[in-house]
C-alpha positions in Angstrom: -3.3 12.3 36.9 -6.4 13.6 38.7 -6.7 10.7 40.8 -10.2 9.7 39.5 -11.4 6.2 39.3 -13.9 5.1 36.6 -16.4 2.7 38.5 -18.6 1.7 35.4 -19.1 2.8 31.2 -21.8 1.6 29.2 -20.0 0.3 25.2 -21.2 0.2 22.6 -19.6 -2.2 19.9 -20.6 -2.5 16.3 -21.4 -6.2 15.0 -18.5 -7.5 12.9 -18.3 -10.7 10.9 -16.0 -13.0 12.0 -14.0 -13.3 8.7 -13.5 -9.6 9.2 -11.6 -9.8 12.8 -9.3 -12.7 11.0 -8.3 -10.9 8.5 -7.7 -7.8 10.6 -5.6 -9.7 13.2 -3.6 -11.4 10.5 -2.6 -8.0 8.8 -1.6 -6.6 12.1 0.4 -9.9 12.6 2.2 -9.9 9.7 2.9 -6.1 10.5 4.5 -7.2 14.0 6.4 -9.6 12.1 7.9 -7.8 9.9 8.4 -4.4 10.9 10.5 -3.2 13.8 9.2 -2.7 17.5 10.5 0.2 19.7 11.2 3.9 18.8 10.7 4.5 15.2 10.2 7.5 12.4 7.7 5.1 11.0 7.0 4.5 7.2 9.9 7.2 6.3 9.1 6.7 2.0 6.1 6.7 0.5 5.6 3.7 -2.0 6.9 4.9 -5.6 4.6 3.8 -8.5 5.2 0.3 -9.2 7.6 -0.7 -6.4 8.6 -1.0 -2.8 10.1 2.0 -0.8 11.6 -0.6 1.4 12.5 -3.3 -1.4 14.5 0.2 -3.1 16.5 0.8 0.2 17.5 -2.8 0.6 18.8 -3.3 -2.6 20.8 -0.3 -2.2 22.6 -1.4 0.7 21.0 0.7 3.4 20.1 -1.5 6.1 22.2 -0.7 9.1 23.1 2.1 7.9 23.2 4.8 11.0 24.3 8.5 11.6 24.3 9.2 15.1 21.4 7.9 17.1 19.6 7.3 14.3 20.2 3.9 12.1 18.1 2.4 9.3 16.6 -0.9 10.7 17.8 -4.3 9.4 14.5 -5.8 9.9 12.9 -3.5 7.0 14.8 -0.6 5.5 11.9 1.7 5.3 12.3 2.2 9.2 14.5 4.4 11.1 15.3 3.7 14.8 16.0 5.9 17.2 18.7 4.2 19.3 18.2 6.2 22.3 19.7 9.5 21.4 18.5 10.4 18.0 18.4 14.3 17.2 16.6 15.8 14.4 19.5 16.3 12.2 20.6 12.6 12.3 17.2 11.9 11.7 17.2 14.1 8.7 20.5 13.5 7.6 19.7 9.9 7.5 16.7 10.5 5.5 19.0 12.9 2.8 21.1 10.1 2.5 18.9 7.4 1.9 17.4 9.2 -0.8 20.4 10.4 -2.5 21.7 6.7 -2.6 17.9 5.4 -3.9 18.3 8.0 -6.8 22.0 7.3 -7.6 21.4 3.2 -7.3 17.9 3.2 -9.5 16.9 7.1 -11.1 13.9 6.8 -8.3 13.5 9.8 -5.6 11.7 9.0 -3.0 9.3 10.9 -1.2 9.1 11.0 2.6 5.9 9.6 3.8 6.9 11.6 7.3 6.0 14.8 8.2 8.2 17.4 10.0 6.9 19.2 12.7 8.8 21.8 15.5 12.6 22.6 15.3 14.8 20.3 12.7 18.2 22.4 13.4 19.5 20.7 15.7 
């Protein structure tokens, strides 16, 4: 840090109905309820066309399902967690597997909604 203290700002905030911040704070609440806290990929899977990445994973089983440090959460399949110790390729592996296991269970493949960035050999 460079040891700088910020003594005063000036805001400026833009007028919002009130209906607007309820609805805002209820999406993000139902998002806190049902999608896992802590270190995660994110959304791994896009949405397919007519369906649920997540609802596709569940029904195939997947929840819980972990390789290495990474594990599919069992709070909403479309989440992976690191558990502490997660490398790329268990991260990737995971991912490989959870699509293979979508496509063989219901003809969808599913596209990953994550990007990868940097060194995924290891």
């Amino acid at each position: 840090t460079s040891g700088e203290v910020i003594l005063s700002c000036v805001l400026q905030l833009k007028a919002v109905a009130k209906e607007d911040i309820e609805s805002k704070v209820k999406d993000i609440l139902v998002r806190k309820i049902n999608q896992p806290a802590g270190p995660t990929v994110g959304s791994t899977f896009k949405n397919p066309a007519g369906g649920h990445a997540g609802q596709l994973l569940d029904k195939a089983g997947l929840k819980g399902l972990q390789i290495g440090g990474a594990k599919v959460s069992e709070k909403h399949a479309n989440f992976i967690l690191n558990l502490g110790n997660a490398t790329s390729s268990n991260v990737r592996d995971l991912i490989n597997t959870m699509k293979s296991k979508v496509k063989a269970m219901s003809g969808v493949t599913l596209e990953e909604e994550v990007r990868y960035l940097g060194d995924w050999t290891s």
